[in-house]
C-alpha positions in Angstrom: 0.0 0.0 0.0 1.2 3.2 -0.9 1.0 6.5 0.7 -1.6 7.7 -1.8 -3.5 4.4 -1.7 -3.5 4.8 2.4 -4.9 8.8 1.9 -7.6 7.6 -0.6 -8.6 5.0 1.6 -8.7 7.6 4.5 -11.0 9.5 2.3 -13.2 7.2 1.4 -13.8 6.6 5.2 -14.0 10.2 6.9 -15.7 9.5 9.9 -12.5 7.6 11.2 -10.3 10.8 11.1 -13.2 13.4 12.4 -13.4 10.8 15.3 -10.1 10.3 16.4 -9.4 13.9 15.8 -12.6 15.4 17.7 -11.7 12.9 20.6 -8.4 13.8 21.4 -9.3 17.5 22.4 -12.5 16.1 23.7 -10.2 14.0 26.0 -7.9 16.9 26.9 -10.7 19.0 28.0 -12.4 16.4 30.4 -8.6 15.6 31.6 -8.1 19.1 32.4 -11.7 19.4 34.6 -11.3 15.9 36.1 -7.1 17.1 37.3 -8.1 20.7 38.0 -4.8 22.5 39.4 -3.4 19.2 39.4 -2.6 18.6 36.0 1.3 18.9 36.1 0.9 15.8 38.3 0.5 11.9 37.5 -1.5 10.7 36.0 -2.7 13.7 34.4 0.6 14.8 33.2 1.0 11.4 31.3 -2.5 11.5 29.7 -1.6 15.3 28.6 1.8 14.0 27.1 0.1 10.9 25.2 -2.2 13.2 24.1 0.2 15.9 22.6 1.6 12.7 20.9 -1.7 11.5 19.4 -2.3 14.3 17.6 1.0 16.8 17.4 3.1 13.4 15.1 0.0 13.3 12.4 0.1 17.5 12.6 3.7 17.6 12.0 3.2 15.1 9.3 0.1 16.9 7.9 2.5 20.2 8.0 5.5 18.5 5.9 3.1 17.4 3.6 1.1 20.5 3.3 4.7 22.1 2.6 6.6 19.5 0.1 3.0 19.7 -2.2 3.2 23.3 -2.5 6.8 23.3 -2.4 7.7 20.3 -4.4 5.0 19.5 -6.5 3.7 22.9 -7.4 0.1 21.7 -6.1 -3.0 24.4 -5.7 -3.6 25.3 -2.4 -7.4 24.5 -4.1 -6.3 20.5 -3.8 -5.5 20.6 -0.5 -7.0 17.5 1.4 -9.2 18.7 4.5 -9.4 15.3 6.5 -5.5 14.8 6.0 -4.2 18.1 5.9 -5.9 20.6 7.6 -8.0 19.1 10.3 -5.0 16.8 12.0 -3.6 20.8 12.2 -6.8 22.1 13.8 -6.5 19.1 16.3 -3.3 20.0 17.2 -3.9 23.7 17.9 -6.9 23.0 19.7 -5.6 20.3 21.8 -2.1 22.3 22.3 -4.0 25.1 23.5 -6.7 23.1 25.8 -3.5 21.5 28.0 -1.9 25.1 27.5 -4.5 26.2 29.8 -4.3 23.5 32.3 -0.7 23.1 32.6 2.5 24.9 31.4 3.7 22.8 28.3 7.2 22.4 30.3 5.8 20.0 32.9 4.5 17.8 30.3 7.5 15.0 30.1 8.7 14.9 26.2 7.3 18.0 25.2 11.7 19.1 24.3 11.7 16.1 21.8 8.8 17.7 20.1 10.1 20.7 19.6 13.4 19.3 18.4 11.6 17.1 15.5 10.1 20.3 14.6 13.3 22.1 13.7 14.8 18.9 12.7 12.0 18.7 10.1 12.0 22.7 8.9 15.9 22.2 8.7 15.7 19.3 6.2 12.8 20.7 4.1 14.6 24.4 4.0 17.8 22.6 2.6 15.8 20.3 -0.2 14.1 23.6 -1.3 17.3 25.3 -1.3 18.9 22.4 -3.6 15.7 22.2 -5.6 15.5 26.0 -6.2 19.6 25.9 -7.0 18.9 23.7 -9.6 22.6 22.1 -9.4 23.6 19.4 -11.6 26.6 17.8 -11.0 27.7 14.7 -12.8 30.3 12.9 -10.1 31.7 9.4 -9.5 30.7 9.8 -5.3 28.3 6.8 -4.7 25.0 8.1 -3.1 25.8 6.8 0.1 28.4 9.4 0.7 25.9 12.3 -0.6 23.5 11.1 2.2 26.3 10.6 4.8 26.9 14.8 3.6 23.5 15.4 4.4 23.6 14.1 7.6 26.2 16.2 8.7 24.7 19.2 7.7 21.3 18.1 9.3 23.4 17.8 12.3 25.8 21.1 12.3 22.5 22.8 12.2 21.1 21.0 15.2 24.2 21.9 17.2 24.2 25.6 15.9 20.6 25.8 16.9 21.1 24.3 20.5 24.3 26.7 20.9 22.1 29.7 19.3 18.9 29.0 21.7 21.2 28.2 24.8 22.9 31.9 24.9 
């Protein structure tokens, strides 16, 4: 099954998505009543941090994707998917935002490791839209291995410049 095969399918079935999408806020608001003040506190704390998980990894996906089609693929903003690409976003801001108000985001355990797939992410797509708009060809001998080994390093000299640049 390929990507597209696994969106059609998605399609096909909508209530699925608005489901699992409506009841992960759903969940985050009656967590937040049911913990009150107590929310930076197990178990509430956990539920909030499997809940930013549930819904932030399809948001960021839905984000990437949104990007590389318009990016990429030169696709109308008119062909944009609603049940794959925007309402996994609207999940996420709602349900970012409902914990937001219960607890401060840094008490929620993982929340860092979110935030560091984010700009791992907007690192690697700013680089293949810098190559793609350079529009380099080079005919070489290097085997592709060692091109992806190059990328690698420069995925990781930016991670270390940003950790330097947001510790000062």
């Amino acid at each position: 099954m390929t990507l597209k095969e696994f969106f059609d399918l998605l399609a096909q079935n909508p209530a699925l998505i608005i489901a699992y999408f409506t009841f992960v806020p759903l969940i985050a608001v009656l967590t937040a009543v049911w913990s009150g003040d107590k929310g930076h506190l197990a178990p509430s704390n956990i539920i909030y941090a499997t809940l930013i998980y549930l819904v932030t990894v399809p948001g960021i996906f839905a984000i990437t994707l949104s990007i590389y089609f318009f990016l990429f693929e030169r696709r109308s903003i008119l062909d944009t998917d609603v049940y794959t690409q925007i309402l996994p976003v609207l999940s996420m801001v709602l349900t970012i935002f409902i914990i937001k108000r219960s607890v401060s985001l840094d008490k929620i355990p993982g929340f860092e490791r979110l935030s560091g797939l984010i700009i791992l992410i907007t690192a690697m797509l700013s680089i293949m839209w810098f190559m793609d708009r350079l529009r380099l060809i080079a005919f070489t001998y290097v085997p592709f291995q060692y091109i992806i080994i190059g990328f690698f390093v420069v995925l990781l000299a930016i991670r270390i410049g940003w950790r330097r640049l947001a510790k000062s």
